[in-house]
C-alpha positions as CSV (number, residue, x, y, z in Angstrom):
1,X,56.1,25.2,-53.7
2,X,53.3,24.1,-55.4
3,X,51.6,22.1,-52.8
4,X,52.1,24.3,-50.4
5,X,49.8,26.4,-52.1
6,X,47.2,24.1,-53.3
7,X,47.2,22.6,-48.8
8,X,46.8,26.3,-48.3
9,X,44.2,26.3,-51.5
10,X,42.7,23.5,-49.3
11,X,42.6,24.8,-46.0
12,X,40.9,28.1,-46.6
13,X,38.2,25.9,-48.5
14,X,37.9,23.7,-46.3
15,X,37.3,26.4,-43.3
16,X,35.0,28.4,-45.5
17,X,32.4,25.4,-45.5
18,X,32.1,25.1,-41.8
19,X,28.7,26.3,-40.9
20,X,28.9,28.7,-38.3
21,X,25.2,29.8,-36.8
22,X,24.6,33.6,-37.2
23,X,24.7,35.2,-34.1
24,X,20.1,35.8,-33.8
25,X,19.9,36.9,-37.6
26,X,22.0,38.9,-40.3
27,X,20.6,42.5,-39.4
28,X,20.6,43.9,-36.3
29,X,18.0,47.3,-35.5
30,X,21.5,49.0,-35.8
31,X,22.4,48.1,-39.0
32,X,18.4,48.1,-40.0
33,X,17.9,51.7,-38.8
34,X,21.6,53.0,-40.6
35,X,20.3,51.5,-43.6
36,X,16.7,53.2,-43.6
37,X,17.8,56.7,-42.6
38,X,19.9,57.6,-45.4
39,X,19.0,60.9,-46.5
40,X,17.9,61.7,-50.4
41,X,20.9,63.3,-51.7
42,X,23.3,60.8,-50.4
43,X,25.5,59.0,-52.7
44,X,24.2,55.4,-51.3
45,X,20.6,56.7,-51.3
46,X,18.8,54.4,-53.9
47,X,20.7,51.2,-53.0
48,X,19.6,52.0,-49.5
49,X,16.7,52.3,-49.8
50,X,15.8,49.4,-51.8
51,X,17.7,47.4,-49.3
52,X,15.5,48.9,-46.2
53,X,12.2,48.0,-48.2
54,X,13.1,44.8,-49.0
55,X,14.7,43.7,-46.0
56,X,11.0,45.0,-44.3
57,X,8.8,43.4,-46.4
58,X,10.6,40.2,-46.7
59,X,10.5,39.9,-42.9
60,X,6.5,40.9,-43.2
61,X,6.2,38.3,-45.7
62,X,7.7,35.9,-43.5
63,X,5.5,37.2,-40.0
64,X,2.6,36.4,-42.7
65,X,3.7,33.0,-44.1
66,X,4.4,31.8,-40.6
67,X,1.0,33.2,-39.3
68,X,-0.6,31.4,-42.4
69,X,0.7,27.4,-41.7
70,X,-0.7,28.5,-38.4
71,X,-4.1,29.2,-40.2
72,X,-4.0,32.6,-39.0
73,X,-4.7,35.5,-40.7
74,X,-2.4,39.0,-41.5
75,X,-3.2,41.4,-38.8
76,X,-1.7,44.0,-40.5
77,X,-4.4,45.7,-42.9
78,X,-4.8,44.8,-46.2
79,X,-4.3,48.8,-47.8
80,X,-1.3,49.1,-45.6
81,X,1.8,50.0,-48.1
82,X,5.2,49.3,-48.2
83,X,6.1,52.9,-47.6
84,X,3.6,52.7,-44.1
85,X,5.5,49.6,-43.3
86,X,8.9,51.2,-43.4
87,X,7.9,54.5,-41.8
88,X,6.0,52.1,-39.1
89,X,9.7,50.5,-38.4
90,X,12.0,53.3,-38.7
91,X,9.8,55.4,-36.3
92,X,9.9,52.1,-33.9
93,X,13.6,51.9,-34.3
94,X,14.3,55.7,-33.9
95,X,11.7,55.4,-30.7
96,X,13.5,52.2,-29.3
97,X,17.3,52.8,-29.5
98,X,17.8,50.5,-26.1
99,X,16.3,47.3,-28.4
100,X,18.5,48.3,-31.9
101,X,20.8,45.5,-30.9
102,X,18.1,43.2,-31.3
103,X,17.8,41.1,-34.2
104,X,15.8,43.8,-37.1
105,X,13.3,40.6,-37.9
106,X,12.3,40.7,-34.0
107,X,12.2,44.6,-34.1
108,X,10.3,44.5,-37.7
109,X,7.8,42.0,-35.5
110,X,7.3,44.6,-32.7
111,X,7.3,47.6,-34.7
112,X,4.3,46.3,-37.0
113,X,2.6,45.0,-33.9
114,X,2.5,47.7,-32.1
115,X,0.7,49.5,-35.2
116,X,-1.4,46.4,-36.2
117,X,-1.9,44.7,-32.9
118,X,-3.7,41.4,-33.5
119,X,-7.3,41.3,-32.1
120,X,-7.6,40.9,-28.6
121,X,-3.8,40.8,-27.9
122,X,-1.8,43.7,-26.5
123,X,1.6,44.4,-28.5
124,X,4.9,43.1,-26.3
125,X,7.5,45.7,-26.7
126,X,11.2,44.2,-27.5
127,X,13.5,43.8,-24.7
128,X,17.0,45.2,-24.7
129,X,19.7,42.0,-25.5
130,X,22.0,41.4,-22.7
131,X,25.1,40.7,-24.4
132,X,26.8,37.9,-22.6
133,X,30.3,38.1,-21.9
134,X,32.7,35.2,-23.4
C-alpha cells in the first residue's frame, strides 16, 4: 500500500516537471482587461489593481529593456505615469475587444504605441488570433 502511494507520489512529480510551453504568454487582453476594470468598492479591488499596474509596467519595462540592447531609445515620454500607462491600455483594450484574445504583452505593445508612436513609424494595430482548431 505503501508503494503504491509513493509510484503515485512519483508520477504526479514526475508529470509536474514536464515543461509545457504557454500557449503566446500568461495573460491574455481578456484576462488583462477583467483584471483592470474592477470597480473601487469591490471586494478584490486593491489586489487588482496592483496586479493590473504591475503586470503593465512590467511589460513596459520589458518593451524598454528590449528596445535598449537594440540601442534604442523609450518612445514613450519620459513624464508619462503609471496611471497614463494603464488608462492608455485599458482604453485600448475596452476599444479593441476583437484583439483581447491576444496575448496582454502584444496588446500592452499596441496600446502604448498607438499613444507614443515611435518617430517616423505609424502604430500597427493588433490583429484578432485565429484560434486554430486541434
Amino acid at each position: 500500500m505503501k508503494s503504491r502511494k509513493l509510484a503515485c507520489i512519483a508520477a504526479a512529480t514526475s508529470a509536474a516537471l514536464v515543461p509545457i510551453a504557454a500557449d503566446a504568454g500568461f495573460y491574455t487582453g481578456n484576462d488583462l482587461y477583467e483584471i483592470c476594470s474592477v470597480q473601487k468598492g469591490e471586494k478584490e479591488y486593491l489586489e487588482r489593481s496592483y496586479e493590473c499596474i504591475a503586470y503593465i509596467t512590467g511589460a513596459v519595462d520589458a518593451f524598454n529593456t528590449t528596445r535598449e540592447a537594440a540601442k534604442l531609445k523609450s518612445c514613450i515620454p519620459a513624464g508619462v505615469t503609471i496611471s497614463q500607462l494603464k488608462d492608455v491600455t485599458v482604453s485600448y483594450l475596452r476599444d479593441n475587444p476583437e484583439t483581447r484574445n491576444n496575448s496582454a504583452s502584444s496588446l500592452v505593445l499596441a496600446a502604448t504605441r498607438k499613444a507614443w508612436a515611435c518617430p517616423g513609424t505609424t502604430p500597427t494595430p493588433a490583429k484578432p488570433t485565429v484560434k486554430k482548431k486541434r
